[in-house]
N, C-alpha and C positions, 0 to 999 in steps of 0.2 A: 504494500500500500504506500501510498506515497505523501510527502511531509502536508502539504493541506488536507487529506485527509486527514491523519491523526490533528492536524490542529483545527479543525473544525470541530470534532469528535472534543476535545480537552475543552476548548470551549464551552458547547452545548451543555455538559454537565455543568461546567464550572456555575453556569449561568443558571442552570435548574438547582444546583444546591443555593446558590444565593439569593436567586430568586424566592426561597422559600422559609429565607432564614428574616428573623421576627425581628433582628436588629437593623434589618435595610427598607431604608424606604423604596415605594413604588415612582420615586424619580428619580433614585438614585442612579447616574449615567453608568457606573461600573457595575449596577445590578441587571440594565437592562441588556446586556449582552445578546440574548435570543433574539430581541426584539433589534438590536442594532445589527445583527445577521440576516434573517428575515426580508429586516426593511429593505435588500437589497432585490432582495427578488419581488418582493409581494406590494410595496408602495405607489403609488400610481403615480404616472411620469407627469411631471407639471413645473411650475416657478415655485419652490417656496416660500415664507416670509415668517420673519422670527423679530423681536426686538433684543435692543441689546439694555445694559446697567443706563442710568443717565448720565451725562454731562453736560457739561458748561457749553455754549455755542464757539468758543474757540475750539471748534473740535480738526483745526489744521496740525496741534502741536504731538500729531500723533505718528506722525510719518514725514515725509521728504515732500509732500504737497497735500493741498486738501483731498486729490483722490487719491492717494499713498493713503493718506492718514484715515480715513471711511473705510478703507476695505482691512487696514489693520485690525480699526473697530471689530469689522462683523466677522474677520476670522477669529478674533481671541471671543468672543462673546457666544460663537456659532456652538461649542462644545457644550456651555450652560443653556443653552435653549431648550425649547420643547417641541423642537423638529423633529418630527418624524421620519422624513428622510437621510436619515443618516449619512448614507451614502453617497449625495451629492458634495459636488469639489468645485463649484462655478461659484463664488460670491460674490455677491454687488452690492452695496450701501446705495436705497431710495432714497436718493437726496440727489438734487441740482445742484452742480457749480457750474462755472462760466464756463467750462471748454467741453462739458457732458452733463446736457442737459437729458431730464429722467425721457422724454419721447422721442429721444435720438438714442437708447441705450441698444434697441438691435443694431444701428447702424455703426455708434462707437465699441459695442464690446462684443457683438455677435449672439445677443442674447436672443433665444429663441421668441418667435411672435406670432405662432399659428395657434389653433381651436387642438391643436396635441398638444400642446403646455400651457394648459391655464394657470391661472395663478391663484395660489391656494394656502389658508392659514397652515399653522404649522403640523395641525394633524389632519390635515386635508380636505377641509370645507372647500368648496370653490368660491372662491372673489370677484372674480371675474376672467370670463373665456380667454383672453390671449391677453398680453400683456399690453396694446394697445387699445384693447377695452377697457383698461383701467379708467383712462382719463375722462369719457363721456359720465363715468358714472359704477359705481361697484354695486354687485349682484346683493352682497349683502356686509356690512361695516364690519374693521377689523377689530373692533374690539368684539363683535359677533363672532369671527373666525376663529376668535384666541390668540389673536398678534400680540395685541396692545392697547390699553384701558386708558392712557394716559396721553394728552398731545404729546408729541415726540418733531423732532427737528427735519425741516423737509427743504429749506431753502426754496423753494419752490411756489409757483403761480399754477394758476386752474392749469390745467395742459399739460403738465408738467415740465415748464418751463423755466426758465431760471429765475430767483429773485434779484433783478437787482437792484434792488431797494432795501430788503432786508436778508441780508445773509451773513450777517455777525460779520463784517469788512470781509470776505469769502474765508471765514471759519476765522481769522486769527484774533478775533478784538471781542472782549466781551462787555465791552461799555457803548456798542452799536445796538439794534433789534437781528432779531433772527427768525422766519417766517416757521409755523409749526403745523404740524397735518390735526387732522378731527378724527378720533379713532372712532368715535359712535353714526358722523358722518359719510353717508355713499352716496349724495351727491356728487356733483363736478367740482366739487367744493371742497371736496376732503384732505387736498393736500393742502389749503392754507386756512387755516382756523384764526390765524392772529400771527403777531408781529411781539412775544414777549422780547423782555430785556438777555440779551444774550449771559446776563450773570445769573441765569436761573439755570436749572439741570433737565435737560427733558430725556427721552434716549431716544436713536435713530429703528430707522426698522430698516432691516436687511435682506435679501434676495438668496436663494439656493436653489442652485438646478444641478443634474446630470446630464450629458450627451447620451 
């Protein structure tokens, strides 16, 4: 037999004995092992969307530019979510800046935009059919889907266009405004709720797919 067998085999159990032991919670990410196997076969192919911890709207000082520093975000944050999809390895931070803007994202990062990857809360509600259906209006709001209950940082106008008006001086300044999404909102309306002071903490929400 050969080494992924037995370590598939090591796993499974590992995962059924902890799974079942009374000191592990039912989130715990190293208990759900089965379910992070599984999910590779059995999850239905789509965008996913996860939020991350909050911050401050200077959220540039996190990487070498503000979209370095977004996708830092949503890979360090992607592990504590409640994404189902595990097994996705594409991440993208829903937010607008000046040179990627969110309804140029097929065309700047090659993110999928057909009625075969809708996009969908983290345990797989549908949001809406293709990722360019977001912007007319969402099938049903993301704090509905299990995203996010809280406005969260979008830089962003109806369309999903860029703000630039308010986009915390493009993420570095927090004594600017910074435009915020409407988690109970599925209007056309959902990515700008308001214009808080960028020294308040929101979190962003994040994108996950597989090829």
């Amino acid at each position: 037999m050969n080494k992924t067998f037995y370590l598939f085999s090591f796993l499974l159990l590992f995962s059924n004995a902890c799974m079942s032991s009374d000191v592990c919670s039912d989130t715990d990410k190293v208990c759900n092992t089965k379910e992070q196997l599984f999910s590779i076969f059995s999850t239905p192919k789509g965008i996913y969307l996860y939020s991350t911890q909050s911050y401050q709207g200077d959220l540039a000082k996190y990487g070498s530019s503000l979209e370095d520093s977004l996708h830092n975000i949503c890979t360090s944050n992607k592990l504590f979510s409640a994404i189902t999809d595990f097994s996705c390895s594409n991440v993208l931070p829903v937010v607008s800046t000046s040179t990627r803007p969110l309804y140029n994202f097929a065309t700047d990062y090659g993110l999928p935009n057909s009625t075969d990857y809708p996009v969908r809360g983290p345990k797989g509600d549908i949001i809406a059919n293709s990722w360019t259906n977001m912007f007319p209006g969402l099938l049903i709001s993301l704090e509905q889907a299990g995203v996010v209950s809280q406005e969260f940082w979008t830089f962003a106008g109806s369309g999903g266009v860029y703000n630039s008006a308010d986009n915390c001086i493009n993420g570095t300044n927090t004594g600017a405004a910074g435009a915020t999404g409407d988690p109970l909102d599925s209007s056309n309306a959902w990515l700008q709720a308001g214009a808080p002071a960028c020294s308040e903490s929101h979190p962003i929400v994040c994108l996950c797919y597989r090829n």
